[in-house]
C-alpha positions as CSV (number, residue, x, y, z in Angstrom):
1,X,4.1,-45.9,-72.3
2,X,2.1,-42.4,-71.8
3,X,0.0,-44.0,-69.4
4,X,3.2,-45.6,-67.5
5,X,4.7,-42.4,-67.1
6,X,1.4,-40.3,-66.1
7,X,0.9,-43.3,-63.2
8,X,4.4,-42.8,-62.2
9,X,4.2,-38.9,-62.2
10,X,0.7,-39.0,-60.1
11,X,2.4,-41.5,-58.0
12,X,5.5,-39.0,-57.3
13,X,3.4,-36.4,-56.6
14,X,1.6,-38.0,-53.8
15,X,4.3,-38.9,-52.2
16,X,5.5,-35.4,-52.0
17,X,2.1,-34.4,-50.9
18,X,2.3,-36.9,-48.1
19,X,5.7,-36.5,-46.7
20,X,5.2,-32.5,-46.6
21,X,6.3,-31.6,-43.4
22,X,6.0,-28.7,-40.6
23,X,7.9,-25.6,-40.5
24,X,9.6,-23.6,-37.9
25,X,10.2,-20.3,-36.9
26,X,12.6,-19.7,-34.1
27,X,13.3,-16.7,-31.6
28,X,10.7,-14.3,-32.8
29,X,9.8,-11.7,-30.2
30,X,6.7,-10.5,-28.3
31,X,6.6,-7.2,-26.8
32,X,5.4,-7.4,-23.0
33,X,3.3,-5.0,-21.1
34,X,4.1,-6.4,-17.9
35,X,7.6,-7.8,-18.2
36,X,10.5,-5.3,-18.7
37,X,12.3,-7.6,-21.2
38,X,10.8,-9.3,-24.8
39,X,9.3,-12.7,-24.7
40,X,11.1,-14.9,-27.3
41,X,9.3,-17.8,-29.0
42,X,9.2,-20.3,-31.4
43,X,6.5,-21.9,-33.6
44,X,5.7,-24.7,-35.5
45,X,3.2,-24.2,-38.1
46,X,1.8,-27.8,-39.8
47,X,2.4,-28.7,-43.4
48,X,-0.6,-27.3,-45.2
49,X,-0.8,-24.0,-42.8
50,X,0.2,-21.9,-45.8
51,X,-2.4,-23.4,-48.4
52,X,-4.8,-23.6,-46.4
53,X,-7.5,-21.7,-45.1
54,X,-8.2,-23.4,-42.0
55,X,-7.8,-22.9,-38.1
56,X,-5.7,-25.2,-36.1
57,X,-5.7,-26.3,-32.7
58,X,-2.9,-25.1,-30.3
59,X,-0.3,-26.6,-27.9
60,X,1.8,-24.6,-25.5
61,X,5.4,-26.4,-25.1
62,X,7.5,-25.0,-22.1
63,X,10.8,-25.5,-22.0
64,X,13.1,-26.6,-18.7
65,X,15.3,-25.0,-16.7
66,X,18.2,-23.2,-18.3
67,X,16.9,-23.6,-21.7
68,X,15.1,-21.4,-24.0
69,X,12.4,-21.3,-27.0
70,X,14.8,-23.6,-28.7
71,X,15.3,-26.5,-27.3
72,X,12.4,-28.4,-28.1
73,X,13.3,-27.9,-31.6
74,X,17.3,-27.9,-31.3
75,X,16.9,-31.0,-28.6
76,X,13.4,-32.4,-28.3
77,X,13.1,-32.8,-32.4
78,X,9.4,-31.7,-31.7
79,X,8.8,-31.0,-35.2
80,X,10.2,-33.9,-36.3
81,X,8.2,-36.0,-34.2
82,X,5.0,-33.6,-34.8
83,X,5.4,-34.0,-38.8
84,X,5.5,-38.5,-37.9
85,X,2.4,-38.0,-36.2
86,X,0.7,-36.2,-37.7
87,X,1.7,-38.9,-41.1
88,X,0.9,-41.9,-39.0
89,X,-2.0,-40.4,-38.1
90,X,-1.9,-40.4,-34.5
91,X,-2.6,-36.7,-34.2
92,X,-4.2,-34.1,-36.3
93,X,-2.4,-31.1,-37.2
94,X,-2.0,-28.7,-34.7
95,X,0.4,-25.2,-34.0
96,X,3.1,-25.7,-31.7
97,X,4.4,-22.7,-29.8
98,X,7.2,-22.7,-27.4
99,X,7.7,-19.6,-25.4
100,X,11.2,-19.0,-23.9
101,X,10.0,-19.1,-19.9
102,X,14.2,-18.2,-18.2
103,X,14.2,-19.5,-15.2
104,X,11.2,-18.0,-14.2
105,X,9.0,-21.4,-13.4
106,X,6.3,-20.3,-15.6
107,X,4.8,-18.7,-12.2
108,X,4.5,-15.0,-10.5
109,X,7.0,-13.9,-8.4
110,X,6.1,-12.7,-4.7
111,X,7.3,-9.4,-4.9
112,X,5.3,-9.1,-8.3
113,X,8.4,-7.8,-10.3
114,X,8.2,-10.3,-13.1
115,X,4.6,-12.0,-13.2
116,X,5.1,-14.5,-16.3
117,X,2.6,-16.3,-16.0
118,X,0.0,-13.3,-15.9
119,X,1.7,-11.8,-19.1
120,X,1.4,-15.7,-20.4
121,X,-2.5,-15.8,-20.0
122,X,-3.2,-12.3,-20.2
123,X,-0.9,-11.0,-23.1
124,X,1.1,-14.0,-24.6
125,X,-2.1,-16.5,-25.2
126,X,-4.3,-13.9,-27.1
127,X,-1.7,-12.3,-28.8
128,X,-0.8,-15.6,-30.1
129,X,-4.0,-16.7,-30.8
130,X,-5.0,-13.5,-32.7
131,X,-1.4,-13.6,-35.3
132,X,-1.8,-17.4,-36.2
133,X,-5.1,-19.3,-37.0
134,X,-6.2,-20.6,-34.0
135,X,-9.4,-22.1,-32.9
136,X,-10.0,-20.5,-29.8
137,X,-11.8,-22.4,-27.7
138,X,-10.7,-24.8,-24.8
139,X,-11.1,-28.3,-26.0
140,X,-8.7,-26.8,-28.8
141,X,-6.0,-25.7,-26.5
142,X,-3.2,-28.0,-24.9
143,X,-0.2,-27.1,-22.6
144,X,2.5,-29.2,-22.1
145,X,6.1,-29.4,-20.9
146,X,9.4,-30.8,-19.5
147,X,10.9,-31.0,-15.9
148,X,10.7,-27.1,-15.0
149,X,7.9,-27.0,-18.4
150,X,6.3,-29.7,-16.6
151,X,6.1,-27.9,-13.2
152,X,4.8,-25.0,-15.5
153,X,2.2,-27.2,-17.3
154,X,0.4,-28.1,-14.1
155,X,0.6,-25.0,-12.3
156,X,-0.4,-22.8,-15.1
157,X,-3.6,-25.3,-16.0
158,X,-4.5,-25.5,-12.7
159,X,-4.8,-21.9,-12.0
160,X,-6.4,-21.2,-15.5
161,X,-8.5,-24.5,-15.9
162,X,-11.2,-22.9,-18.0
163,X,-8.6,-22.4,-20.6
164,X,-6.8,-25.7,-21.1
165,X,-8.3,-29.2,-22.3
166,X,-5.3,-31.2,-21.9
167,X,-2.2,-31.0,-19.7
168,X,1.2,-33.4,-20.4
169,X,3.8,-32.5,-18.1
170,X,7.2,-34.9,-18.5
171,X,10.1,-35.4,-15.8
172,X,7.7,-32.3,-13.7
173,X,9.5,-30.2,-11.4
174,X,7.2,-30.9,-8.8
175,X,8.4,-30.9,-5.3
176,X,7.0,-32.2,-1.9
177,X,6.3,-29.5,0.6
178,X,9.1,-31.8,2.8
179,X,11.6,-31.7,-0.5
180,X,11.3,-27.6,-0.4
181,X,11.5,-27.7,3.4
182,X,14.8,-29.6,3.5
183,X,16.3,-27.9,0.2
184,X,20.1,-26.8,1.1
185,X,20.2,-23.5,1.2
186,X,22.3,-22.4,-1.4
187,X,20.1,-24.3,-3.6
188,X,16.9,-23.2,-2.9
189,X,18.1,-19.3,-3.5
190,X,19.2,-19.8,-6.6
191,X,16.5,-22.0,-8.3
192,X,13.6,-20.7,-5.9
193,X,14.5,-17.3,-4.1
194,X,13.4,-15.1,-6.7
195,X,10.4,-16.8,-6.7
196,X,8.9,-17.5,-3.6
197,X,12.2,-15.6,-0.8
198,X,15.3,-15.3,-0.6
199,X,17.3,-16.7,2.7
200,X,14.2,-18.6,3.5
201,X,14.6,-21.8,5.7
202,X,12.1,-24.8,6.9
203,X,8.5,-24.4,7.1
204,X,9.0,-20.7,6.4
205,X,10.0,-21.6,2.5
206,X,5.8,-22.5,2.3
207,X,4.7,-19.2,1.7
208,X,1.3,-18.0,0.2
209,X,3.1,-18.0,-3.4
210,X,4.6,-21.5,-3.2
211,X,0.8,-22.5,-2.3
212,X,-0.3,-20.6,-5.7
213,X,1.8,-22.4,-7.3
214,X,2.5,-25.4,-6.1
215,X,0.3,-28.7,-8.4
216,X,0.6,-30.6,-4.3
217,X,-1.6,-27.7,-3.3
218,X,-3.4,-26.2,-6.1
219,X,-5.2,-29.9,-6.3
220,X,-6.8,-29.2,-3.1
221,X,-7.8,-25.9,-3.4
222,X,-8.8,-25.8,-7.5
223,X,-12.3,-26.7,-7.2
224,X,-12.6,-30.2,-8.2
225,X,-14.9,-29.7,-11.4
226,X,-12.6,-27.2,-12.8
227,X,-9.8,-29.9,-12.2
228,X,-12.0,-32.5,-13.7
229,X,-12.2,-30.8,-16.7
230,X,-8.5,-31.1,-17.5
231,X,-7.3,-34.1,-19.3
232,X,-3.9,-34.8,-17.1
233,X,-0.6,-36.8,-18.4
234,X,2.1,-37.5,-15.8
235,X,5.3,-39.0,-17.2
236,X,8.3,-39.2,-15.3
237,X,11.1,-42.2,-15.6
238,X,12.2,-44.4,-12.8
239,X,16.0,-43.0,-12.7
240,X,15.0,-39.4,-12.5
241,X,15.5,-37.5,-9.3
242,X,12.1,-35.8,-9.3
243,X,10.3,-39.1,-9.0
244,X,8.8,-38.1,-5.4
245,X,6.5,-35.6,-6.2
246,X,5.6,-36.8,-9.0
247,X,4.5,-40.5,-7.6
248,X,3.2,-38.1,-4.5
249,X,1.3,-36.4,-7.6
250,X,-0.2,-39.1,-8.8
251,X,-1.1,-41.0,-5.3
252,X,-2.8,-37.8,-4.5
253,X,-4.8,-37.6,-7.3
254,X,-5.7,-40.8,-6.8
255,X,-7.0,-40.4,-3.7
256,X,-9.3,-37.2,-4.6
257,X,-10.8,-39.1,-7.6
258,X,-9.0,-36.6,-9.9
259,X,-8.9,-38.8,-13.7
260,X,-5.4,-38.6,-14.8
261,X,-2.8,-41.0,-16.8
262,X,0.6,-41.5,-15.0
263,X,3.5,-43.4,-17.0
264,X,6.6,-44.6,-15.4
265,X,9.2,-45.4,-17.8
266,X,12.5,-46.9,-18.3
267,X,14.4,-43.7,-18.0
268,X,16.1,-40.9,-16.4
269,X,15.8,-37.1,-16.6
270,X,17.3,-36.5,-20.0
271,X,16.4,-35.7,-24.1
272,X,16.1,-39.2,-24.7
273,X,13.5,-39.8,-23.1
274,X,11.5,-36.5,-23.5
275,X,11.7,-37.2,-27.4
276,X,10.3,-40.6,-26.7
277,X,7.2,-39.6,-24.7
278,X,6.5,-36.6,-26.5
279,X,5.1,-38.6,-29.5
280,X,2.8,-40.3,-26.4
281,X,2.3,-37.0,-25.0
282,X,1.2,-35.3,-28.3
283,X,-1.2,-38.6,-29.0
284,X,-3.0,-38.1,-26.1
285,X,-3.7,-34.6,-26.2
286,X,-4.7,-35.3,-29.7
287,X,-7.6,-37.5,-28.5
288,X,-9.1,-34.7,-27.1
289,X,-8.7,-32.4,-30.5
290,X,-9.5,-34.9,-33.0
291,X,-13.3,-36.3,-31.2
C-alpha cells in the first residue's frame, strides 16, 4: 500500500514537472535615448527560467500594424503555443520578447525624427540581452513577425545580418515597387508618409529610404553571403491581400540563389492563421538553436 501511494505521488509530481509552463510579463518599459517616447514590451520567459541557472536563446516577435506588445500574447496565444512546443519537443526553450513597434514599420524615418529601428539594434537588443539571460551570439538569436512584424522581420535582418540566424516573417507587409507606386493617395500618407514623404506620388514614392528598407531591394544590394547566412521563412496564405510581394519575394530569391522556405497556406490575413504557423515558425527557427 506504501509503495502504491509513493508510485502514485512520484507519478503526480512528474506530471506537474512536465506540464510547467512559460510566464509572461506584459507592458514593461524601456527608456529610449533616441526616441522621445518609452518603448513598451512584453516577455516570455520558459518554464524553468526561474530555477535555473542557464542562458536561453532569444526570439524577437513584432507585432502588426495598429497593435502593440500585446497582441501576440492577448491574440497570437504565443505562449501557449511556445509552452506545446517546447512539451512536444519541437523547440527548445527559448525567451520571447515582443516590443511594441506603433506604426512605425520597425524602420527609420527619412527625416530621422523617430529612428526605431536604430534604438532597436543599438539600445533595445543589448539592453535586453544584458537584463535577461541571453546567449548572445547570432546562431542564438531569431526575429520574427506578422504582416507589418513581417515587413519588420526582413528589413531589420537584412540590414543587420550579422546579428540574426533565423528570420520568419508571416502575412509580410512587403510591397512591390509598382504596389507603392500606384498606392491611392490618402493611403499611402497615412500608412507610409511619415516614413518615407508625405504627398508623394508615382515613381517619386521610391526614395532612398524606401530602398533602405524595402526586402525587394535590400536582396539586391545586402551582399549575398551576409544574406546567405540568414535562415529565411516566408508564410503568407492564398486569400491575403499582400500575396504579391510576397510571391514576388520568393520568385526573387529564387532567382539570386538566396536558400529560403516559402509556405502558401489555406488562409487569409487574420489570427487564425498566424497562431497556426507560428508553431511552424517557431520549429524552424528552433532547428537552428537546438543543432
Amino acid at each position: 500500500m506504501k509503495k502504491s501511494f509513493f508510485t502514485i505521488f512520484l507519478f503526480l509530481i512528474g506530471m506537474m514537472a512536465f506540464s510547467q509552463k512559460g510566464t509572461v510579463t506584459e507592458s514593461l518599459e524601456f527608456k529610449s535615448t533616441k526616441l522621445n517616447y518609452p518603448v513598451k514590451y512584453s516577455i516570455y520567459l520558459p518554464a524553468d527560467y526561474n530555477t535555473s541557472q542557464r542562458s536561453y536563446p532569444v526570439v524577437y516577435l513584432l507585432h502588426g500594424y495598429s497593435d502593440n506588445e500585446t497582441g501576440w500574447i492577448q491574440f497570437g496565444e504565443a505562449n501557449a503555443i511556445a509552452d506545446q512546443g517546447v512539451e512536444n519537443g519541437d523547440f527548445p526553450p527559448a525567451i520571447i520578447i515582443m516590443p511594441d513597434g506603433k506604426v512605425s514599420w520597425y524602420c527609420n524615418d527619412y527625416k530621422k525624427e523617430d529612428p526605431w529601428q536604430d534604438m532597436f539594434v543599438d539600445e533595445f537588443m543589448p539592453f535586453i540581452e544584458k537584463t535577461y539571460r541571453i546567449r548572445q551570439k547570432k546562431e542564438f538569436r531569431a526575429i520574427a513577425g506578422l504582416s507589418m512584424g513581417g515587413f519588420g522581420a526582413l528589413q531589420i535582418s537584412m540590414n543587420h545580418p550579422d546579428l540574426f540566424s533565423t528570420c520568419v516573417a508571416m502575412s509580410s507587409g512587403t510591397f512591390t515597387d509598382e504596389e507603392i507606386i500606384n498606392y491611392p493617395d490618402e493611403r499611402y500618407n497615412m500608412f507610409f508618409g511619415k516614413l518615407f514623404g508625405n504627398d508623394l506620388k508615382g515613381e517619386n514614392r521610391i526614395t532612398d529610404n524606401w530602398k533602405a528598407h524595402s526586402p525587394l531591394h535590400l536582396i539586391r544590394t545586402v551582399p549575398m553571403e551576409k544574406l546567405k547566412s540568414i535562415r529565411f521563412y516566408i508564410d503568407c496564405g492564398d486569400d491575403d491581400f499582400l500575396y504579391k510581394g510576397n510571391s514576388t519575394l520568393h520568385i526573387e530569391m529564387r532567382d539570386l540563389g538566396i536558400p529560403h522556405e516559402y509556405r502558401v497556406r489555406q488562409g487569409s490575413h487574420s489570427w487564425e492563421y498566424w497562431r497556426t504557423g507560428l508553431y511552424d515558425g517557431l520549429k524552424f527557427i528552433g532547428e537552428k538553436f537546438h543543432r
